[in-house]
gemmi code that builds the backbone of each chain (N, CA, C; Angstrom):
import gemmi

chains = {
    "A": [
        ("UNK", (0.856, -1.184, 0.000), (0.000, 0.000, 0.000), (0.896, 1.239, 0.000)),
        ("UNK", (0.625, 2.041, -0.744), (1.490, 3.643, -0.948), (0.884, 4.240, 0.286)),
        ("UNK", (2.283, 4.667, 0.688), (2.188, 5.584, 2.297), (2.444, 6.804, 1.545)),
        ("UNK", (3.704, 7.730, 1.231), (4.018, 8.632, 0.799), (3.962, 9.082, -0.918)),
        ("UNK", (3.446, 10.635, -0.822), (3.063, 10.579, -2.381), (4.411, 12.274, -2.275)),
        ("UNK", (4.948, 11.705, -3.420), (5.839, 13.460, -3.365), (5.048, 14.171, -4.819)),
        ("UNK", (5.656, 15.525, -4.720), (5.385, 16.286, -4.959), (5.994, 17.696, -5.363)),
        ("UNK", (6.998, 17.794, -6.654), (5.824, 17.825, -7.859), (6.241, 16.162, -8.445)),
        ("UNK", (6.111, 15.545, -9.511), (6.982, 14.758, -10.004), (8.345, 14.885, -10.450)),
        ("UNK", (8.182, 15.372, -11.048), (9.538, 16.221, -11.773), (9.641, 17.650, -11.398)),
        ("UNK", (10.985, 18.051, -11.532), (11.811, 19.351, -11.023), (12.787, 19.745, -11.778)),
        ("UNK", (12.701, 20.883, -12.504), (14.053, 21.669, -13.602), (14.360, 22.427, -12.932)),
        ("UNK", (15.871, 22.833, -12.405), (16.159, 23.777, -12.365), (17.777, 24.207, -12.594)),
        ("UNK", (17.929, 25.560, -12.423), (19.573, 25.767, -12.754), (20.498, 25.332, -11.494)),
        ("UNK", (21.616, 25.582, -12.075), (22.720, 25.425, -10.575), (22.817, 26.461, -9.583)),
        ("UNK", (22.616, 26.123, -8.503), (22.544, 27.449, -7.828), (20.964, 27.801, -6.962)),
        ("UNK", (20.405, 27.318, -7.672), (18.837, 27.382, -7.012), (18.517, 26.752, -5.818)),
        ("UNK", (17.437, 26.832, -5.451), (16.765, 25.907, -4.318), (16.335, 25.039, -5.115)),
        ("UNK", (16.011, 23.695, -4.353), (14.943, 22.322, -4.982), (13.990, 22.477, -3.647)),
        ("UNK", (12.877, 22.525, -3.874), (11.929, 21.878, -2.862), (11.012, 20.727, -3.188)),
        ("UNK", (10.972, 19.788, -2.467), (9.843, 18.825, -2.805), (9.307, 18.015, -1.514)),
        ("UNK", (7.876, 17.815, -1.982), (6.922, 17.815, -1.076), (6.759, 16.200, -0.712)),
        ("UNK", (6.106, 15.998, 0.449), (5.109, 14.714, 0.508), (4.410, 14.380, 1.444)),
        ("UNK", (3.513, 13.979, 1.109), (2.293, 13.782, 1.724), (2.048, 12.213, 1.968)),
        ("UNK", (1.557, 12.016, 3.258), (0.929, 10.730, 4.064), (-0.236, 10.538, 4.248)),
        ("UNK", (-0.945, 9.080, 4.731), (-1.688, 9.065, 5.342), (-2.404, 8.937, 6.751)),
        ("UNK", (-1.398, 7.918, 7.467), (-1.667, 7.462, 8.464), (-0.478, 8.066, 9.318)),
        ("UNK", (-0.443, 7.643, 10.534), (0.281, 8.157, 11.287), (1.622, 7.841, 11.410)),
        ("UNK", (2.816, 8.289, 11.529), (4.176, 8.056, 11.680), (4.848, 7.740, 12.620)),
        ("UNK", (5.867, 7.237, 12.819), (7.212, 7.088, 13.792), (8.267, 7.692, 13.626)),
        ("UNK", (8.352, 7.923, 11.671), (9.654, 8.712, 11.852), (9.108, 8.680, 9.836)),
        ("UNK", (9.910, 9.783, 9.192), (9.902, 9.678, 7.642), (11.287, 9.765, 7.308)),
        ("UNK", (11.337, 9.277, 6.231), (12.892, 9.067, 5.713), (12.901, 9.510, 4.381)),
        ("UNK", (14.340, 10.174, 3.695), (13.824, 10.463, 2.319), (15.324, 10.115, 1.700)),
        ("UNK", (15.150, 10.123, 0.719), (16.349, 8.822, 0.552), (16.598, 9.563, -1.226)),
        ("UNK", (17.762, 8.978, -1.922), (18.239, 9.984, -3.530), (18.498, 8.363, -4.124)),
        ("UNK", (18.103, 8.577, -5.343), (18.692, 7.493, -6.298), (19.083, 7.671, -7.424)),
        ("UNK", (20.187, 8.047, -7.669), (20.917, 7.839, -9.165), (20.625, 6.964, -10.482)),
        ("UNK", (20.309, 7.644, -11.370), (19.779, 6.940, -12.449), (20.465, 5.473, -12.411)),
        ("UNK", (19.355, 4.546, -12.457), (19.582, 2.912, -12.776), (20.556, 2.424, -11.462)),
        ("UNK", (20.951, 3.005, -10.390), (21.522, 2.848, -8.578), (20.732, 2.484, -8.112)),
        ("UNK", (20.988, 2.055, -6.566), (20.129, 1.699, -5.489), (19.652, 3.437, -4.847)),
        ("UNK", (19.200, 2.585, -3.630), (19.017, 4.429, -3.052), (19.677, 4.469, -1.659)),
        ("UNK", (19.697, 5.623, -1.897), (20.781, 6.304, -0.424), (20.343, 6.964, 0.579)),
        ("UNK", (20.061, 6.439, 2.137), (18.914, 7.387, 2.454), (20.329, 8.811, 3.178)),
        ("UNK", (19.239, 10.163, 3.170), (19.623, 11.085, 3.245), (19.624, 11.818, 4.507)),
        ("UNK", (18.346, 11.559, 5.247), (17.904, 11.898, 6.655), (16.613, 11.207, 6.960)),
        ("UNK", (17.020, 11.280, 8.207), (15.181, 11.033, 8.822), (15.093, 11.807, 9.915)),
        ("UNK", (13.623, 12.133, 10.255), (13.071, 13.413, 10.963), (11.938, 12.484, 11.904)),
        ("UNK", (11.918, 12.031, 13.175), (11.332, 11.854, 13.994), (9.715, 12.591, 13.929)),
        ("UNK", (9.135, 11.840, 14.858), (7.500, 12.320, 14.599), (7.179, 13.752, 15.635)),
        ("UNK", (8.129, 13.682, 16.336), (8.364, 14.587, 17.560), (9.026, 15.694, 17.153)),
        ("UNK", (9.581, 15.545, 15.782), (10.436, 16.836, 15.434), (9.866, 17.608, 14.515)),
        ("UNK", (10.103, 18.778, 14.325), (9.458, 19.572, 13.154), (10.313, 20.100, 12.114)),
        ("UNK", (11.723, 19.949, 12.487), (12.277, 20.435, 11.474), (14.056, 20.430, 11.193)),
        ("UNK", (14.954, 19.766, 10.587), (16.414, 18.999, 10.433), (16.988, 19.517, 9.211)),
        ("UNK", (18.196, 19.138, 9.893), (19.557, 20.185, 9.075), (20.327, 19.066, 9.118)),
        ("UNK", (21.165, 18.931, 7.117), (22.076, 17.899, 7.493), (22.616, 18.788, 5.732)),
        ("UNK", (23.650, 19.301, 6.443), (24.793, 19.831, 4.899), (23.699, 21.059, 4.572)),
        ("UNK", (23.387, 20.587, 2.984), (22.132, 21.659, 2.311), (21.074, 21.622, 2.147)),
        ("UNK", (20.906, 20.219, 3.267), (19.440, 19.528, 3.213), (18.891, 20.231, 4.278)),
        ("UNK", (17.527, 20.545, 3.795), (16.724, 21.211, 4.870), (15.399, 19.868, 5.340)),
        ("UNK", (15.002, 19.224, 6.174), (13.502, 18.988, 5.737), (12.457, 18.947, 7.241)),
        ("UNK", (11.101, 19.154, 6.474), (10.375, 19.805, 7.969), (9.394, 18.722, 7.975)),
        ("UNK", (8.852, 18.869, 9.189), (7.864, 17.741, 8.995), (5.966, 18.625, 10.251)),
        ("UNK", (5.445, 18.263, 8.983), (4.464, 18.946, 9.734), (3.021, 17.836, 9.910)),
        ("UNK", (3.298, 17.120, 11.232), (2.205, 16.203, 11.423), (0.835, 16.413, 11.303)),
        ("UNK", (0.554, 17.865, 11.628), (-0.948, 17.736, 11.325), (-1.475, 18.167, 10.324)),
        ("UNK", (-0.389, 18.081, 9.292), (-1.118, 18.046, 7.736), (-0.424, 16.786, 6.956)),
        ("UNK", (0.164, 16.157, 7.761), (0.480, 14.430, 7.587), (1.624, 15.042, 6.313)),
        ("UNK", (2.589, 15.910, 6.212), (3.357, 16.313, 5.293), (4.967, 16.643, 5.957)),
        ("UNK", (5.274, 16.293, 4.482), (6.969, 16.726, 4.745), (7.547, 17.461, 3.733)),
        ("UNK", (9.103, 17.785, 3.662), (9.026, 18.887, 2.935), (11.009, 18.942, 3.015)),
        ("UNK", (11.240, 18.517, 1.455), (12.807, 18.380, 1.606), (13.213, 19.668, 0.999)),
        ("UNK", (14.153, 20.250, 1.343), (14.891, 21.862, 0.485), (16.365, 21.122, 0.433)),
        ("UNK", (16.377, 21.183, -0.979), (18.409, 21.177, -1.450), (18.455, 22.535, -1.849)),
        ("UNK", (19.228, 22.961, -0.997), (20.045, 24.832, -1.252), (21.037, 24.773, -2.171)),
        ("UNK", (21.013, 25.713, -2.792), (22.359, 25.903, -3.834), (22.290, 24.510, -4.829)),
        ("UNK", (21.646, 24.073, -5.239), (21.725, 23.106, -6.075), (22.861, 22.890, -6.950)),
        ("UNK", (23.125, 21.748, -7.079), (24.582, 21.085, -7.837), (24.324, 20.573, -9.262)),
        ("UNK", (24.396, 20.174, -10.006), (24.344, 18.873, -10.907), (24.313, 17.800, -11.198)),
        ("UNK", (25.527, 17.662, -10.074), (25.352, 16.540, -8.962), (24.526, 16.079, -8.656)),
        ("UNK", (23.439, 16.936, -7.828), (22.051, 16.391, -7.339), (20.960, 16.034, -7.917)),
        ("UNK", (20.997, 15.751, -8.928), (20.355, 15.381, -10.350), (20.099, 13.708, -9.891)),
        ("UNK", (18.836, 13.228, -9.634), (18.482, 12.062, -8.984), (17.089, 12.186, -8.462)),
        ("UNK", (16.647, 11.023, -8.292), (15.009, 11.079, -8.032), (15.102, 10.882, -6.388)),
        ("UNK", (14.208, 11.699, -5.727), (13.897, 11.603, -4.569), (12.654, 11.104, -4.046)),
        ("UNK", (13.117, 10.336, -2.939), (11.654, 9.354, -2.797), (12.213, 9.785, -1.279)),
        ("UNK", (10.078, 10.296, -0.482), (9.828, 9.542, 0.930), (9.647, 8.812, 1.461)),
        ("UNK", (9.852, 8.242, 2.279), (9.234, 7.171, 2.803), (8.860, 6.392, 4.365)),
        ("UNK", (7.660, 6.107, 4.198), (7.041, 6.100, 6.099), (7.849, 5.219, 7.084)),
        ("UNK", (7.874, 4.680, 8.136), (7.860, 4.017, 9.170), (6.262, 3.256, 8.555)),
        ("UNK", (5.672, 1.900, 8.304), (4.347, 1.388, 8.689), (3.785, 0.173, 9.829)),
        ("UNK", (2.917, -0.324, 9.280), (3.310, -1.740, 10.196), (4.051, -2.839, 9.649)),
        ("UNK", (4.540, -3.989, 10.575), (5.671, -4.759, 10.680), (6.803, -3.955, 10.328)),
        ("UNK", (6.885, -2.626, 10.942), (8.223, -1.613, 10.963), (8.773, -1.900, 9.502)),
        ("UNK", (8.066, -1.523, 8.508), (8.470, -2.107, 7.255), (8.651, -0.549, 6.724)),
        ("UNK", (9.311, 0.219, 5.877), (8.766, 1.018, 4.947), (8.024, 1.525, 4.259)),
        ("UNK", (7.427, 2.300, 3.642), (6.986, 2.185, 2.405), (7.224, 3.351, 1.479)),
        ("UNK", (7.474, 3.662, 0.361), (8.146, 4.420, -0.280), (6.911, 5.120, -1.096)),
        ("UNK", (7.484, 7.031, -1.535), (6.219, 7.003, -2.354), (6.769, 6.974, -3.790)),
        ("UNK", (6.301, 7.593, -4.602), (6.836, 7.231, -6.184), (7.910, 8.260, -6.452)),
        ("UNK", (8.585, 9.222, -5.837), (9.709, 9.821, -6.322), (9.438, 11.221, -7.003)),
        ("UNK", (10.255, 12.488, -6.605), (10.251, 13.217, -7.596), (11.668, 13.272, -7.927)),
        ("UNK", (11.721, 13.519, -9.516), (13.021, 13.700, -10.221), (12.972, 15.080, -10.584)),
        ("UNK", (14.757, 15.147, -9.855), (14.548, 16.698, -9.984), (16.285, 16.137, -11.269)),
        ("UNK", (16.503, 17.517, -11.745), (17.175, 17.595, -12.949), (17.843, 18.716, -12.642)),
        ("UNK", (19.169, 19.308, -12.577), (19.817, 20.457, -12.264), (20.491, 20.570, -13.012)),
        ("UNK", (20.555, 21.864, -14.420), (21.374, 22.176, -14.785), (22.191, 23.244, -14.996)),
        ("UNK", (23.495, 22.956, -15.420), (24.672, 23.981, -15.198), (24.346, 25.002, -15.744)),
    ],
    "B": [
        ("UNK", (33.832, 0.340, 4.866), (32.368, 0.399, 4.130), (31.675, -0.250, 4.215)),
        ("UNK", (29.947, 0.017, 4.506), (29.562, -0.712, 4.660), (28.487, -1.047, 3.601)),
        ("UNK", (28.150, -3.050, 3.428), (28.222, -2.817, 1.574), (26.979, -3.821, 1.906)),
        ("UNK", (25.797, -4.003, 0.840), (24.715, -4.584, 0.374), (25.690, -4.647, -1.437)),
        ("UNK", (25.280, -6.037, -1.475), (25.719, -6.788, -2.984), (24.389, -7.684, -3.497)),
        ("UNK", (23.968, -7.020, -4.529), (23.426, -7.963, -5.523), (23.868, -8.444, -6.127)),
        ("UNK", (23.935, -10.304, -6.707), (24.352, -10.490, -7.388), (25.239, -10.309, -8.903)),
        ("UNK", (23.807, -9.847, -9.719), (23.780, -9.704, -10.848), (23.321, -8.132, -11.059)),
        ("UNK", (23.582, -7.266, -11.872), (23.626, -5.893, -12.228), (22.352, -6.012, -13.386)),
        ("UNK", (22.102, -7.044, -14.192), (21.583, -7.312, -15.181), (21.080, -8.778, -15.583)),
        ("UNK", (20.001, -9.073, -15.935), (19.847, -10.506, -16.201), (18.429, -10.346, -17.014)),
        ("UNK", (19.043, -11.676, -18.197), (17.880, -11.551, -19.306), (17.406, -12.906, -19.166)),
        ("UNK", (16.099, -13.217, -18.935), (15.915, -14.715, -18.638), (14.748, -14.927, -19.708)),
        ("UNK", (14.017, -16.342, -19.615), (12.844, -16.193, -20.827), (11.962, -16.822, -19.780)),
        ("UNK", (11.097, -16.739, -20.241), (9.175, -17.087, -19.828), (9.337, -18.868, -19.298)),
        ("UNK", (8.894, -18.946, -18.002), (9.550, -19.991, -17.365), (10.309, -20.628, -16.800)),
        ("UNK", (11.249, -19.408, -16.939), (12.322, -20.185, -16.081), (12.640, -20.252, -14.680)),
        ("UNK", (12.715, -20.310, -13.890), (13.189, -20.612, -12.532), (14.292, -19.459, -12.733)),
        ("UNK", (14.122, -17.912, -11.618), (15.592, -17.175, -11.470), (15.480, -17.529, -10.208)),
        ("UNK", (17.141, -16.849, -9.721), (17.620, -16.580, -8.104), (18.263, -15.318, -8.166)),
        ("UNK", (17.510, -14.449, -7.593), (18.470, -13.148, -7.207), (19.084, -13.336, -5.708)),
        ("UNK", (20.400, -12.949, -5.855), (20.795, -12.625, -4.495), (21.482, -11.739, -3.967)),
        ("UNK", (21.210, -11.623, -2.708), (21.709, -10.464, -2.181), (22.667, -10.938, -0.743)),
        ("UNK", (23.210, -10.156, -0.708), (24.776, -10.434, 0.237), (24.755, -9.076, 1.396)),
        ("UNK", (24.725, -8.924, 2.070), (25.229, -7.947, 3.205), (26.429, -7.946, 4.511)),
        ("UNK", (27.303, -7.200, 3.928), (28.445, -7.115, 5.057), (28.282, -6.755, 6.568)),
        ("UNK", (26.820, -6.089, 6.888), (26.788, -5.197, 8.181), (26.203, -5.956, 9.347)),
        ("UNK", (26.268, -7.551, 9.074), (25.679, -8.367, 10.082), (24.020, -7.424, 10.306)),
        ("UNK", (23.344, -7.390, 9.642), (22.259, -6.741, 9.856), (21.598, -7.789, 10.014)),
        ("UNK", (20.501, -7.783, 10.896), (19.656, -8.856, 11.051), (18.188, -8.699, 10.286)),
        ("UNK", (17.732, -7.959, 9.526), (16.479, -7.467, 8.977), (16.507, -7.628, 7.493)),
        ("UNK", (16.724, -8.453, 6.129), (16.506, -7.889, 5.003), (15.335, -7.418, 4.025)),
        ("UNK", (15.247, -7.067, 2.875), (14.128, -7.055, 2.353), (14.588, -6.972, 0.771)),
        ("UNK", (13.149, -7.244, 0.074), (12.989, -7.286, -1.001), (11.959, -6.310, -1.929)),
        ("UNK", (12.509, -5.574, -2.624), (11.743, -4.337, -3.435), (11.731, -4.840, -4.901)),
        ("UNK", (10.321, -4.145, -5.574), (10.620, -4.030, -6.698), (10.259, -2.572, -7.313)),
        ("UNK", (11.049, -2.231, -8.351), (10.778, -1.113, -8.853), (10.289, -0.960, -10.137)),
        ("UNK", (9.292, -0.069, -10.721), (8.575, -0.064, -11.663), (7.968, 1.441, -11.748)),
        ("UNK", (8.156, 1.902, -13.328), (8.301, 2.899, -13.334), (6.550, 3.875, -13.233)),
        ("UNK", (6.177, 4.501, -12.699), (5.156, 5.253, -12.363), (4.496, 4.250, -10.969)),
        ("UNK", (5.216, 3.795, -10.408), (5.064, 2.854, -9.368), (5.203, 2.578, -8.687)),
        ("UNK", (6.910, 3.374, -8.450), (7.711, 3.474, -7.215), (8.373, 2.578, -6.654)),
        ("UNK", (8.492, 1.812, -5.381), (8.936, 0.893, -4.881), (7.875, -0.003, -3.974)),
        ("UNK", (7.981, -1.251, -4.298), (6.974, -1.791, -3.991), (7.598, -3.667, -3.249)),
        ("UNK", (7.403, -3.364, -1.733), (7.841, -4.235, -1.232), (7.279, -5.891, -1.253)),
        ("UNK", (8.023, -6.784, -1.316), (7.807, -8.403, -2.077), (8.024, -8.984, -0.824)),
        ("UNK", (9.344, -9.410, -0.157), (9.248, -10.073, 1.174), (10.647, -9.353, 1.887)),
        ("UNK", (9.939, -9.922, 3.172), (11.109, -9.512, 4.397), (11.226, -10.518, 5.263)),
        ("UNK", (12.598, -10.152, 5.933), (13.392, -11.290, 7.209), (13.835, -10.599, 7.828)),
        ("UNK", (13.211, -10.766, 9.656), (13.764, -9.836, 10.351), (15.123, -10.772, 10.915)),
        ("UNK", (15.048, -12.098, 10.894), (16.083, -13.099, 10.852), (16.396, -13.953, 10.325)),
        ("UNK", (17.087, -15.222, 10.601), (17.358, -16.171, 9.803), (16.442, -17.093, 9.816)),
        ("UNK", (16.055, -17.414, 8.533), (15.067, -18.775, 8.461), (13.553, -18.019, 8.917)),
        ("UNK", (13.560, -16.847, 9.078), (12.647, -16.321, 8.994), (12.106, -15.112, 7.622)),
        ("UNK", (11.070, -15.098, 7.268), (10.538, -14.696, 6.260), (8.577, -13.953, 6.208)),
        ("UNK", (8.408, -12.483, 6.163), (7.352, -12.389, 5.869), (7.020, -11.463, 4.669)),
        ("UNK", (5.601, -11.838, 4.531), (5.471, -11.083, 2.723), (4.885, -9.989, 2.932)),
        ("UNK", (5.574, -8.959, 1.729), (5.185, -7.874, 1.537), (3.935, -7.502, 1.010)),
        ("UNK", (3.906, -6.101, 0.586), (2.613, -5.871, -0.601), (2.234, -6.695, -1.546)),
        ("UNK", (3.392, -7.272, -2.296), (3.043, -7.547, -3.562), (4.025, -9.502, -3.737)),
        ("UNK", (3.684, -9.838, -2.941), (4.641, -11.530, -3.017), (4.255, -12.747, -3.934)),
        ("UNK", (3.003, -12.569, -4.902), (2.642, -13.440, -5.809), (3.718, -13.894, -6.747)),
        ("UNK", (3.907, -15.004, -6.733), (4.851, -14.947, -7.987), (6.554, -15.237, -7.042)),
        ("UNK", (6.865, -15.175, -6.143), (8.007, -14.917, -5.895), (7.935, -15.586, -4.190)),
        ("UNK", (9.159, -16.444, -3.855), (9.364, -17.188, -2.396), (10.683, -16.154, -2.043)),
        ("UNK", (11.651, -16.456, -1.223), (12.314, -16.193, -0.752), (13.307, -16.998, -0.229)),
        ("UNK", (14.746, -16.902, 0.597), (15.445, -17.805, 1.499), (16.497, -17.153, 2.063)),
        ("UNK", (16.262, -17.373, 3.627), (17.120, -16.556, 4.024), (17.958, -18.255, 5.340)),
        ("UNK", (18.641, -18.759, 5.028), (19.739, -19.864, 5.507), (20.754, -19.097, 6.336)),
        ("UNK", (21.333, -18.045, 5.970), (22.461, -17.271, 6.993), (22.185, -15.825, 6.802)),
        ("UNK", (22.251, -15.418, 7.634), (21.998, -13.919, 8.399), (22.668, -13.122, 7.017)),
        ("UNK", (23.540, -13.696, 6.417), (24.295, -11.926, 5.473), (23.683, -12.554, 4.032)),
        ("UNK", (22.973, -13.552, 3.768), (22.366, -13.954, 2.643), (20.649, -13.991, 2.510)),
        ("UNK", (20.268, -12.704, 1.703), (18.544, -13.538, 1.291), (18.594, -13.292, -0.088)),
        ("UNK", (17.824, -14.264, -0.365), (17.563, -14.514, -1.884), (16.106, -15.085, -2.050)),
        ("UNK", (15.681, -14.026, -3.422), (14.444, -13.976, -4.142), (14.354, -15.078, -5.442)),
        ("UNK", (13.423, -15.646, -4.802), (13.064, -16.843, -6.308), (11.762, -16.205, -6.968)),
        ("UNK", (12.302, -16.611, -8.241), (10.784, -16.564, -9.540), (11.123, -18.229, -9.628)),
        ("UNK", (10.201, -18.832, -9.012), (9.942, -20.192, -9.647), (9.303, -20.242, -11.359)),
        ("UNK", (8.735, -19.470, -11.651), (8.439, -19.784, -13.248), (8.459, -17.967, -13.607)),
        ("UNK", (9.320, -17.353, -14.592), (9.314, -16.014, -14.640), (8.270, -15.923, -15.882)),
        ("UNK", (7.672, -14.526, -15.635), (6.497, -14.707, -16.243), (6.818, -12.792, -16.605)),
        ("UNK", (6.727, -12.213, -18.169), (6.938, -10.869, -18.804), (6.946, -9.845, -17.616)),
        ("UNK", (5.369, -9.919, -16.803), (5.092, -9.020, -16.070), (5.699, -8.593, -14.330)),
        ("UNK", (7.250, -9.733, -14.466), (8.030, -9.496, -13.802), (9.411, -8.593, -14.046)),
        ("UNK", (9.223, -8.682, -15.298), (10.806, -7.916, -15.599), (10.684, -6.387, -14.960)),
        ("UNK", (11.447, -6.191, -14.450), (11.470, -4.859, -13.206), (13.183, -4.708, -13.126)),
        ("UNK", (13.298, -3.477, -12.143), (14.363, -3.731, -10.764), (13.876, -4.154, -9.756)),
        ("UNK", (14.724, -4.964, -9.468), (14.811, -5.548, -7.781), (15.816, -5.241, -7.181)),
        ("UNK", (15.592, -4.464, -5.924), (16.407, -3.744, -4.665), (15.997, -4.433, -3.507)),
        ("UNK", (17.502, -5.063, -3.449), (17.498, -5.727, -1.860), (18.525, -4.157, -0.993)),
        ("UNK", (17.857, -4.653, 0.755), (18.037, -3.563, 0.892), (18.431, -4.191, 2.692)),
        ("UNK", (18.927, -3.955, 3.494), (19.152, -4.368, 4.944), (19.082, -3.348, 6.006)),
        ("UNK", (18.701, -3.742, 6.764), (18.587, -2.598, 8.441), (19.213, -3.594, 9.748)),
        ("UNK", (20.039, -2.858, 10.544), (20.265, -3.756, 11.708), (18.861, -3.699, 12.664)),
        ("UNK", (18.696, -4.360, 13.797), (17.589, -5.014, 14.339), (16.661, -3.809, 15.277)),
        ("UNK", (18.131, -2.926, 15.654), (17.534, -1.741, 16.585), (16.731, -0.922, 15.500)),
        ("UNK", (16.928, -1.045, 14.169), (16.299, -0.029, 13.113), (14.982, 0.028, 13.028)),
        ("UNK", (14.270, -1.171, 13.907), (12.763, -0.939, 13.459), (12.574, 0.154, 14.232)),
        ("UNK", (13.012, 0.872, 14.737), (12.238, 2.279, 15.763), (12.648, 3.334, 14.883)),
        ("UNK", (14.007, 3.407, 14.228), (14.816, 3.681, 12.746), (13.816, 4.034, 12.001)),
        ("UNK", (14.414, 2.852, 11.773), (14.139, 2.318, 9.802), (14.640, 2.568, 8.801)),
        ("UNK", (16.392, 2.884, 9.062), (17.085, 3.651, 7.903), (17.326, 2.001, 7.064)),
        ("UNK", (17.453, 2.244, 6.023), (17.737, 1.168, 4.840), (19.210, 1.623, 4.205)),
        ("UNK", (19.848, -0.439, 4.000), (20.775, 0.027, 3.298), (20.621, -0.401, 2.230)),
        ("UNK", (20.845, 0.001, 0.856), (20.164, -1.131, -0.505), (21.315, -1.127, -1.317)),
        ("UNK", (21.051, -2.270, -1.942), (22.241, -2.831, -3.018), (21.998, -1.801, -4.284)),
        ("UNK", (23.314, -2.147, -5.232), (22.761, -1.316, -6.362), (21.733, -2.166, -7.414)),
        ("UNK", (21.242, -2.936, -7.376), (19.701, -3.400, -7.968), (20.343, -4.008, -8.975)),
        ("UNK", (19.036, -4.725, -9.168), (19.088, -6.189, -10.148), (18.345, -5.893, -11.332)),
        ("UNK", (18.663, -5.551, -12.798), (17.781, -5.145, -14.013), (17.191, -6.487, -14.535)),
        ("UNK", (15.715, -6.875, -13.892), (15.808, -8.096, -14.937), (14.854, -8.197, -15.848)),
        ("UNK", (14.961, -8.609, -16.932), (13.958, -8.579, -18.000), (13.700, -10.127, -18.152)),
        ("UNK", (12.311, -10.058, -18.630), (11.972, -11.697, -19.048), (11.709, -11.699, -20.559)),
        ("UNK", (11.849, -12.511, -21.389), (11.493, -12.410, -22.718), (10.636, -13.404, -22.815)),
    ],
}
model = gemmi.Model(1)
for chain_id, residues in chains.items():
    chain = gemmi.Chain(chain_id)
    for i, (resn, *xyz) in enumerate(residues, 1):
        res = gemmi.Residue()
        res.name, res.seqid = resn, gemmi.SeqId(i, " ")
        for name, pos in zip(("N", "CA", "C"), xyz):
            atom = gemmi.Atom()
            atom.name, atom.element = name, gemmi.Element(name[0])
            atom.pos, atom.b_iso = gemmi.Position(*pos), 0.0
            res.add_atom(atom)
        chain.add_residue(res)
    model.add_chain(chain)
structure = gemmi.Structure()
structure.add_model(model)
structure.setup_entities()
């Protein structure tokens, strides 16, 4: 069953910009995780943000988490080229399993 | 480093056949799992082992068993592969304290096509 849906799908932008991307839940959490995957790679998770927390810093990663609109919310600052990779959320559910939502691909160019 | 190994990077099989994907983990993790990926679809979990010789199914486990014999080995069977399997498959591991976690570590994935 799809826990997390991001938001937009896709993302253009130049080097240098912000990326923001969204996602949305349904049920209730323990913790969200959001994780990067390199075209045709595995994935790498990036951070996770507790249900108790509202809001984490790791490098240029920003991401907030706002439980009572069951949403989260990743910011890459200064964008690279580098960072050119699809980003997926994904819940805490039951049998402490995951679940991932479908990814937005963001695209950064020079 | 700490490393998740899939077998195979790529594999072309035909309609019927019996595959084995496998997956290898260095981090003594006691938890693995099995993903598949598909495009407008996301990731979509097949089976999990929070230990050895233990095994439960995901979302989507039709079609596909599992085996997990030693803690740094699980492996995904297609007893008969059938078109509407050809995907990626991402095996992926967590140590045991991770279910409060849940960070994942995943291999770099298995391309397999069926003809």
């Amino acid at each position: 069953s799809q826990q997390g849906e991001e938001d937009p799908q896709a993302l253009s932008i130049q080097e240098g910009e912000n990326a923001t991307m969204n996602c949305s839940y349904k049920t209730s959490i323990n913790n969200l995780q959001w994780y990067r995957q390199n075209s045709g790679r595995g994935l790498v998770h990036l951070i996770l943000i507790r249900s108790n927390e509202r809001e984490k810093h790791s490098g240029r990663l920003r991401v907030t988490l706002d439980t009572s609109k069951k949403s989260s919310s990743l910011l890459i600052t200064a964008s690279r080229a580098a960072d050119t990779a699809s980003y997926f959320c994904a819940t805490l559910g039951g049998y402490s399993t995951l679940t991932f939502g479908k990814g937005t691909m963001l695209l950064v160019s020079p | 480093d700490v490393k998740v190994t899939q077998s195979s990077r790529y594999l072309v099989k035909r309609t019927g056949e019996k595959v084995f994907l496998e997956c290898v983990q260095d981090m003594d993790h006691e938890n693995m799992f099995w993903y598949r990926q598909d495009p407008g679809l996301g990731l979509r979990l097949i089976y999990f082992s929070y230990d050895v010789k233990m095994k439960e199914k995901g979302d989507i486990p039709e079609g596909y068993s599992v085996s997990r014999e030693k803690k740094e080995r699980f492996s995904l069977i297609l007893e008969s592969a059938s078109t509407n399997q050809t995907s990626m498959y991402l095996c992926a591991s967590r140590q045991a304290g991770g279910r409060k976690t849940g960070e994942l570590f995943f291999g770099e994935g298995s391309r397999l096509t069926v003809l």
